[in-house]
N, C-alpha and C positions, 0 to 999 in steps of 0.2 A: 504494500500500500504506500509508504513512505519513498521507494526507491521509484516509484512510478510519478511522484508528487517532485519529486527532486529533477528527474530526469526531463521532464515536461515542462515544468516553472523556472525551476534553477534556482531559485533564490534560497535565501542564508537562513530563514526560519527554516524551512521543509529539511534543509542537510540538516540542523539542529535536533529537528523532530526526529530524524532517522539516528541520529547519534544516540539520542535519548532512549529511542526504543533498543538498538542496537546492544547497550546498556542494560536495559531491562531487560533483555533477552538471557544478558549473559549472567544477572543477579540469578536469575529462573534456573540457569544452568547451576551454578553453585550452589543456591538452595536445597536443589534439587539431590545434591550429591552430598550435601550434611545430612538434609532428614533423610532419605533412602524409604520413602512411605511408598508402599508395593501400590498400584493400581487396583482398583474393586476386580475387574477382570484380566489378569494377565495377560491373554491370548491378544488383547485387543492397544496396541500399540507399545513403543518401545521402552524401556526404561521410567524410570520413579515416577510416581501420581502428584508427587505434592511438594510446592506450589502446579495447579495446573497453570501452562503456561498457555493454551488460548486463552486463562480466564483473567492471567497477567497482563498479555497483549488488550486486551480488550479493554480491560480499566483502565492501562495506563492509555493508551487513546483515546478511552472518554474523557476519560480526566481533564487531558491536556486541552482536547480539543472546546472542553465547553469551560476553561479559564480562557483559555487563550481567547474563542469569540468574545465574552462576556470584558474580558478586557481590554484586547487591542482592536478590535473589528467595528469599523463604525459601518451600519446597516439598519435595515428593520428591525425593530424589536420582534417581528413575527420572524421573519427569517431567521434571525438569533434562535428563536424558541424552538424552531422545526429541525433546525440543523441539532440543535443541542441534543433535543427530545432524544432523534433519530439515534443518535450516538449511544444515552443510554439505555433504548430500546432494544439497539443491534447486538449492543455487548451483552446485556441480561439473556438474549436468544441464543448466543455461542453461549453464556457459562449454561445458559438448562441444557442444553443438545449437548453436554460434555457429559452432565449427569445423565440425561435422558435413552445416550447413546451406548452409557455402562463404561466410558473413558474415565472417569474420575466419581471419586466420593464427591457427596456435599460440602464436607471441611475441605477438601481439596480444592474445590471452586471456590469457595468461600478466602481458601489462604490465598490464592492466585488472584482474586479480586483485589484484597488488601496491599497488597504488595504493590499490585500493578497501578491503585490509588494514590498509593501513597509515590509511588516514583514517579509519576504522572506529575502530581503536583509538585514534588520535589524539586524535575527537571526544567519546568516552566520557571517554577522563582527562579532555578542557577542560571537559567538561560536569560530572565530577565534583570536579574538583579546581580549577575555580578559577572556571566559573557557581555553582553553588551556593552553594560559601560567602561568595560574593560578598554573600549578598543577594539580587542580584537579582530571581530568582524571586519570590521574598519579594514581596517591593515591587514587581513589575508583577503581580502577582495581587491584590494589594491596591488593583489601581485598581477602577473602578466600572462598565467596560466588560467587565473580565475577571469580573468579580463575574457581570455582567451574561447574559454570557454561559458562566457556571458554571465558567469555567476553574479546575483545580483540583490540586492537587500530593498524591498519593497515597502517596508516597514512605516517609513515617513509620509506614504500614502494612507489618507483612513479608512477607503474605500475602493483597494488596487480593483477590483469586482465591476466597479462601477465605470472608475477612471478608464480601463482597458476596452470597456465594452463600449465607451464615449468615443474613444480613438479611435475604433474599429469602425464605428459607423460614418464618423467625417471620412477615415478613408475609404468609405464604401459610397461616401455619396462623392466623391472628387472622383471615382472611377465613371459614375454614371454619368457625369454630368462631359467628360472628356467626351 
């Protein structure tokens, strides 16, 4: 989801976001290999139940994604709510289908929620409160590879949604009008 967001956009939140979850991936892995908690069903995928890690992936996505609207994204307040809603609708439907499916217990879903909450939110403050004003960003965008490759920080826009779909039609009407 993330590598497709990066790949398509480019810009410095979405790498961020994928750092993030990258991260929580790897928390998942390690967790996973302290507690050593068997699966309800064996037979049915590889290795340790707990933290489930679709249930990690999925919190820490909702998470992030309905601070980061509620934060940085200037739009509709409907819009805000449908996109938000959607997010923790979508993630509530992967943890039941993990239970549902006989891939994990309920404290399994239940730990991979938490975790993935909690990194979620974690990742967003370190991203906002102390990458950014770092610089950072700054100065690795300003190298000549990220140039190169258009990498690009959209963030000073409040509404890139809007601004882009603005652009796209003055240049769709300067085509008709040639």
């Amino acid at each position: 989801m993330e590598t497709t967001i990066v790949l398509s956009r480019r810009e410095a939140t979405g790498i961020l976001l994928l750092i993030g979850q990258l991260l929580n991936e790897a928390s998942n892995l390690i967790l996973k290999s302290v507690i050593q908690h068997d699966r309800p069903n064996l037979h049915l995928g590889d290795g340790y139940g707990m933290p489930s890690s679709h249930s990690q992936f999925m919190a820490f996505f909702a998470s992030y994604t309905i601070i980061y609207l509620e934060s940085r994204i200037v739009t509709s307040p409907i819009h805000k709510r449908v996109v938000q809603a959607g997010a923790v609708v979508l993630g509530l439907l992967v943890m039941f289908s993990r239970i549902y499916l006989g891939y994990h217990t309920a404290p399994q879903v239940i730990a991979g929620g938490l975790v993935g909450l909690v990194s979620g939110c974690f990742w967003l403050w370190f991203v906002e409160y102390v990458i950014y004003p770092s610089g950072f960003v700054a100065f690795v965008l300003d190298w000549p590879v990220c140039q190169w490759l258009l990498l690009r920080d959209s963030r000073c826009i409040s509404d890139i949604a809007l601004a882009e779909y603005r652009l796209s039609r003055q240049a769709a009407i300067k085509v008709k009008v040639k």
